[in-house]
C-alpha positions as CSV (number, residue, x, y, z in Angstrom):
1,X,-50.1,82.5,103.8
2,X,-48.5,85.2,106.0
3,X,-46.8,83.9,109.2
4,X,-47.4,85.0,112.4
5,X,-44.3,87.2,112.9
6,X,-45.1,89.0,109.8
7,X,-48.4,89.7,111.2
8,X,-47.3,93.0,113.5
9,X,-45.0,94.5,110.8
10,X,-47.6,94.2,107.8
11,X,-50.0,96.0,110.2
12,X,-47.4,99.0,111.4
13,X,-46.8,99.5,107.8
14,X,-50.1,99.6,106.6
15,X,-50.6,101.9,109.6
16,X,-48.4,104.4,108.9
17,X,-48.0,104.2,104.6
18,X,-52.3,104.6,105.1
19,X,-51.8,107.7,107.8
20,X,-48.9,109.1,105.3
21,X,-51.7,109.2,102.2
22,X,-54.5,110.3,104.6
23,X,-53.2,113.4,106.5
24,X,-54.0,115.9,104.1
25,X,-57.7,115.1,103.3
26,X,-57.6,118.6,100.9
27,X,-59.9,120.6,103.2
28,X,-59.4,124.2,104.2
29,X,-60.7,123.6,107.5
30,X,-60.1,120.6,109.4
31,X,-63.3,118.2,110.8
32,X,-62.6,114.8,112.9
33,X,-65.3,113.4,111.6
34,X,-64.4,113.8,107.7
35,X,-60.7,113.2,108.0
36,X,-61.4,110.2,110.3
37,X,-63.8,108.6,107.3
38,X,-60.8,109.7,104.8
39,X,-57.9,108.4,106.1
40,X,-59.8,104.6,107.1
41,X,-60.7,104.8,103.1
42,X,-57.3,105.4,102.2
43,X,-56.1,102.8,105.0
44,X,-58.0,100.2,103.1
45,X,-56.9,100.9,99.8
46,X,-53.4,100.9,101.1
47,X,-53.8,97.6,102.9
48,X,-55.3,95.8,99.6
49,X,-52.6,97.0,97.4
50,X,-49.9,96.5,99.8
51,X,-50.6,93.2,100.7
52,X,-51.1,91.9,97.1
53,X,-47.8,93.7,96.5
54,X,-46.4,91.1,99.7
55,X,-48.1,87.9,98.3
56,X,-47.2,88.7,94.8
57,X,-43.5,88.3,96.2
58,X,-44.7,84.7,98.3
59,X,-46.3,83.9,95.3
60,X,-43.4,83.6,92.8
61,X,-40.8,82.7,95.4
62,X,-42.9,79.4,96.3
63,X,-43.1,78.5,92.8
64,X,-39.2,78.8,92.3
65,X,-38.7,76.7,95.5
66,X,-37.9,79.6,98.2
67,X,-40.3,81.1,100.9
68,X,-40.2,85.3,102.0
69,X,-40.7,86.7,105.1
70,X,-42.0,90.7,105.8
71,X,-40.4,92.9,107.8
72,X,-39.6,96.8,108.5
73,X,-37.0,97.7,106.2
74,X,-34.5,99.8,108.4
75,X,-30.7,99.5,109.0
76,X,-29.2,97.6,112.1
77,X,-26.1,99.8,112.4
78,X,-25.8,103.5,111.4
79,X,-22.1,103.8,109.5
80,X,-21.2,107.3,111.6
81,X,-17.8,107.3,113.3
82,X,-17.3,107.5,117.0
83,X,-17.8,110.4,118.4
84,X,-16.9,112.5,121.6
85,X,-19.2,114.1,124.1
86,X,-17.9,115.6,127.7
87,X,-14.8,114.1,127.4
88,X,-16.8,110.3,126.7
89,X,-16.6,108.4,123.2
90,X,-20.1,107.9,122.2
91,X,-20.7,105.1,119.7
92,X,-24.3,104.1,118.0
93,X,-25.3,100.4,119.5
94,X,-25.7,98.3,116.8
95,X,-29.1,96.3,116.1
96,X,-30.9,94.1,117.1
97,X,-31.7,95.6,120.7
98,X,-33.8,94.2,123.5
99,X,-36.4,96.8,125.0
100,X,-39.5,96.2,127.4
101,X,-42.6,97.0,125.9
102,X,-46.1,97.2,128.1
103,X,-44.3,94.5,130.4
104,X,-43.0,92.3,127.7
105,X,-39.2,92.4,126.6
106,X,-39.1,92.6,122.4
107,X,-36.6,92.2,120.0
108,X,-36.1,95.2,117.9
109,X,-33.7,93.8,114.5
110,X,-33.5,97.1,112.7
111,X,-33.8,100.6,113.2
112,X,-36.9,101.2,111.9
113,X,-35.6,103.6,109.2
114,X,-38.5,103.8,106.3
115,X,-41.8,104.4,109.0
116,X,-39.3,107.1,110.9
117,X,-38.7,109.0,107.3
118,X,-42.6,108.6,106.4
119,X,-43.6,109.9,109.9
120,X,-41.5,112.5,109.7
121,X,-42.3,113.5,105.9
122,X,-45.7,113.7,106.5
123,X,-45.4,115.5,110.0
124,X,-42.5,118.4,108.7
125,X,-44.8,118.8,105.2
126,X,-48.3,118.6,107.0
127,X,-49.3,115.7,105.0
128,X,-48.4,117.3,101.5
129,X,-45.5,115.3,100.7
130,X,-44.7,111.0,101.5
131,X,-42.5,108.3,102.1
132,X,-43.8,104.9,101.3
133,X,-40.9,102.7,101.7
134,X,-41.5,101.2,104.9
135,X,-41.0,97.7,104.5
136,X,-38.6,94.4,103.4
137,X,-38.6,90.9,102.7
138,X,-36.2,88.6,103.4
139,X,-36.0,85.6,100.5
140,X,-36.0,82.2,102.8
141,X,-34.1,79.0,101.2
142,X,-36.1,75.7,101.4
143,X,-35.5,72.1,101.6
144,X,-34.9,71.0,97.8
145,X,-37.6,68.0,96.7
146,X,-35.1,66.9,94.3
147,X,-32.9,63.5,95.5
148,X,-29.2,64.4,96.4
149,X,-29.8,68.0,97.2
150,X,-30.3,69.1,100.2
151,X,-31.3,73.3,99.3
152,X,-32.3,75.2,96.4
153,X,-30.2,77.3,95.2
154,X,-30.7,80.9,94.4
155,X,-29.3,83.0,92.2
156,X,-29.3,86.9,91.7
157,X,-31.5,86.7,88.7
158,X,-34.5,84.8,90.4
159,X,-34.2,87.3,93.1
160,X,-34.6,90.2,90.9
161,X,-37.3,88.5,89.0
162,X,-39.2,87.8,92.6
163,X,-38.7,91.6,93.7
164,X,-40.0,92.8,90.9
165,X,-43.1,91.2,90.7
166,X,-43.9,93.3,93.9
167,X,-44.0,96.6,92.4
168,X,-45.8,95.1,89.5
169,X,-48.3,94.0,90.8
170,X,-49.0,98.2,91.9
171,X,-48.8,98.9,88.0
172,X,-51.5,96.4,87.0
173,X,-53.7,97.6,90.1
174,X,-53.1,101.2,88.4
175,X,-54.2,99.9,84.9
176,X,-57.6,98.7,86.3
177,X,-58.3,101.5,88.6
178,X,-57.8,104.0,85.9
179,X,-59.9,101.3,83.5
180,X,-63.0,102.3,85.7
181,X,-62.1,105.8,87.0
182,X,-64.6,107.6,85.3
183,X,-65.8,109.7,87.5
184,X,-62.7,110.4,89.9
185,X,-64.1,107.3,92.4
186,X,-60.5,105.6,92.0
187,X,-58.1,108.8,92.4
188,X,-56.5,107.3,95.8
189,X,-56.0,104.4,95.0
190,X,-54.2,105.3,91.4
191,X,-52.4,107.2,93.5
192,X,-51.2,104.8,96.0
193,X,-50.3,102.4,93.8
194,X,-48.4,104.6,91.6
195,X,-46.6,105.9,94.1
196,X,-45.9,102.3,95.8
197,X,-44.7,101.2,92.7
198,X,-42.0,104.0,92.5
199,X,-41.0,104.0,96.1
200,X,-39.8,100.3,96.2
201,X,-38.2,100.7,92.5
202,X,-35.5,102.6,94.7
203,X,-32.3,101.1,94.4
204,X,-31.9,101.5,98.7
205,X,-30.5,98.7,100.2
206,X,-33.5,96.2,101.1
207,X,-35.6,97.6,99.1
208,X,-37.0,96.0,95.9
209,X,-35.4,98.5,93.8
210,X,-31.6,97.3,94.9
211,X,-32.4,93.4,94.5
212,X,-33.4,94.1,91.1
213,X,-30.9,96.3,90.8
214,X,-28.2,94.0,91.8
215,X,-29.9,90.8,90.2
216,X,-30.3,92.5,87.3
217,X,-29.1,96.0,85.6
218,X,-30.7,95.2,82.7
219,X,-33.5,94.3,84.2
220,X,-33.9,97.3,86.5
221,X,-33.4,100.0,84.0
222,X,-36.3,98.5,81.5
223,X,-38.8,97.6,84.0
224,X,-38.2,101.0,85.8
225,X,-38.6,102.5,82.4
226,X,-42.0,100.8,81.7
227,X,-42.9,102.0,85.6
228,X,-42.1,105.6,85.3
229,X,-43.9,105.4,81.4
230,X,-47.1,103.5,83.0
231,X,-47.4,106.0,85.7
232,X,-46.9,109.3,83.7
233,X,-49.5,108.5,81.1
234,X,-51.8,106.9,83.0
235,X,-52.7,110.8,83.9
236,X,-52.7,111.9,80.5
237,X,-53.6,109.4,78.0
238,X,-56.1,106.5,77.4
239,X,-54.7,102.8,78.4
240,X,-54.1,101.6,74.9
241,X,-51.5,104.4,74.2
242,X,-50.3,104.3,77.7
243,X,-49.4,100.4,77.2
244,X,-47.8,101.0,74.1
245,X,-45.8,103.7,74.8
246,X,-44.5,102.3,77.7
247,X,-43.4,98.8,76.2
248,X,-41.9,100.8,73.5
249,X,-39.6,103.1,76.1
250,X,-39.3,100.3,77.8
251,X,-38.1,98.5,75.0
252,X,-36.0,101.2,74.0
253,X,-34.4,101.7,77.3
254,X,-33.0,97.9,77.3
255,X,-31.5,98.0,73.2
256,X,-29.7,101.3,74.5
257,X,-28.1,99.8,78.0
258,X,-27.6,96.7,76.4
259,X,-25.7,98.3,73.3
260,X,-23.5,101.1,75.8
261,X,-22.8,98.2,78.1
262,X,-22.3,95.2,76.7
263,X,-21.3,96.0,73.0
264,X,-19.0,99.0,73.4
C-alpha cells in the first residue's frame, strides 16, 4: 500500500513523534533499562496510530480516484529577506538540495521543519512538552477510467474530506482506547492520539488542518469542534455523554458559522 519512497519518511516520523512522547518516562531518577522499554512501547503505539492515520488518507483518496504520497512536512524556502554579513549578501538557498550521505548523494525537498520543532521541543522542555506535526501528503491525480477523460479532477472539497479523515481516524482510536481503559493500561495511547488529532487540525500550510481549512471553512470549524469536544471529555466523562456532547457543539458550531457567514 505504501511506496517505497514513503518508506524512510514514515519511519523518521515515527522515530522522532515516538521519541517526542517517550522522553519523559515520569521517573525521578533516570534508568536505561526502564526508559529504553518505555519509549519502544510508546514507539509502537505511535507507529499503529500513525500509520492508520496515513492509510486512512490512501484509503479515501483511492476510492474518489486519486492516490497520496507521505512525506516530511517542512518548507522549501524560508520567506526572510537578504541579508548582509562582512560586507557579503547572504541569502537562504532554496529547496530541494543535493547532500552526500554515508557515500550516497540525496535529495533533500524540504527543510525538514516539523521533526526540527519536535526535536527541539522535546530537547529545550526535557521531554515535558511536544510537537507532533512532523509529516505531509501530497494528493496524486490518476488516470480517469471514464472514456474521454484523460484525469480526474479534484476539487477543494474532496481534498478536505480526504484530510480529514486522517485526524479522524486518531478520534475513533481514542474512543476505543478509553472504551477499555479501565485500569490506566491505554493512558499513552489516548494520549497520542489525542494529541495527533489536534496537531494536524492546525491550519499550517501542509498540514491537514490548512486543506480542510481551505477546502472547507465550514467544514473545519465543525469537525475541529467535535475534535477539541471528543478529546476534553474523553478525560472527564463516560463515552455516551462524550459523543453527544460533541455532535451537539459540533452541531452547534456549524448553525452559528453558517448563520454569521453566509446569512448576514
Amino acid at each position: 500500500m505504501f511506496r517505497k519512497s514513503e518508506i524512510a519518511p514514515l519511519a523518521v516520523s515515527i522515530l522522532v513523534m515516538g521519541l517526542a512522547l517517550g522522553f519523559d518516562d515520569g521517573r525521578a531518577v533516570f534508568a536505561l533499562l526502564p526508559w529504553m522499554s518505555n519509549l519502544l512501547s510508546v514507539s509502537l503505539v505511535v507507529a499503529i496510530s500513525f500509520l492508520l492515520h496515513q492509510f486512512a488518507h490512501k484509503v479515501l483518496a483511492r476510492m474518489n480516484g486519486f492516490d497520496t504520497e507521505y512525506s516530511l512536512w517542512g518548507v522549501q524556502r524560508f520567506s526572510l529577506s537578504p541579508y548582509v554579513l562582512f560586507g557579503k549578501s547572504l541569502k537562504a538557498k532554496p529547496f530541494p538540495r543535493k547532500i552526500k550521505l554515508f557515500g550516497k548523494e540525496r535529495v533533500i525537498n524540504v527543510f525538514p521543519l516539523g521533526l526540527v520543532l519536535s526535536l527541539l521541543i522535546m530537547v529545550l522542555s526535557q521531554g515535558k512538552l511536544f510537537f507532533l506535526a512532523v509529516g505531509d501528503y501530497t494528493l496524486l491525480l490518476r488516470k480517469a477510467s471514464r472514456f474521454g477523460r484523460k484525469f480526474v479532477e479534484v476539487t477543494h472539497y474532496d481534498e478536505a474530506k480526504i484530510a480529514l479523515v486522517g485526524p479522524l481516524v486518531h478520534i475513533v482510536l481514542l474512543v476505543f482506547a478509553k472504551l477499555f481503559n479501565t485500569h490506566g493500561t491505554f493512558d499513552m495511547f489516548m494520549l497520542a492520539n489525542a494529541s495527533m488529532a489536534l496537531f494536524y487540525m492546525l491550519p499550517l500550510p501542509g498540514l491537514d488542518g490548512s486543506k480542510i481549512y481551505f477546502g472547507s471553512r465550514l467544514l473545519y470549524v465543525s469537525s475541529l469542534i467535535f475534535m477539541v469536544s471528543m478529546v476534553i471529555l474523553a478525560y472527564t466523562v463516560s463515552f455516551i455523554p462524550m459523543l453527544l456532547i460533541s455532535l451537539l457543539s459540533a452541531l452547534l458550531a456549524f448553525v452559528l458559522y453558517y448563520y454569521f457567514r453566509y446569512t448576514r
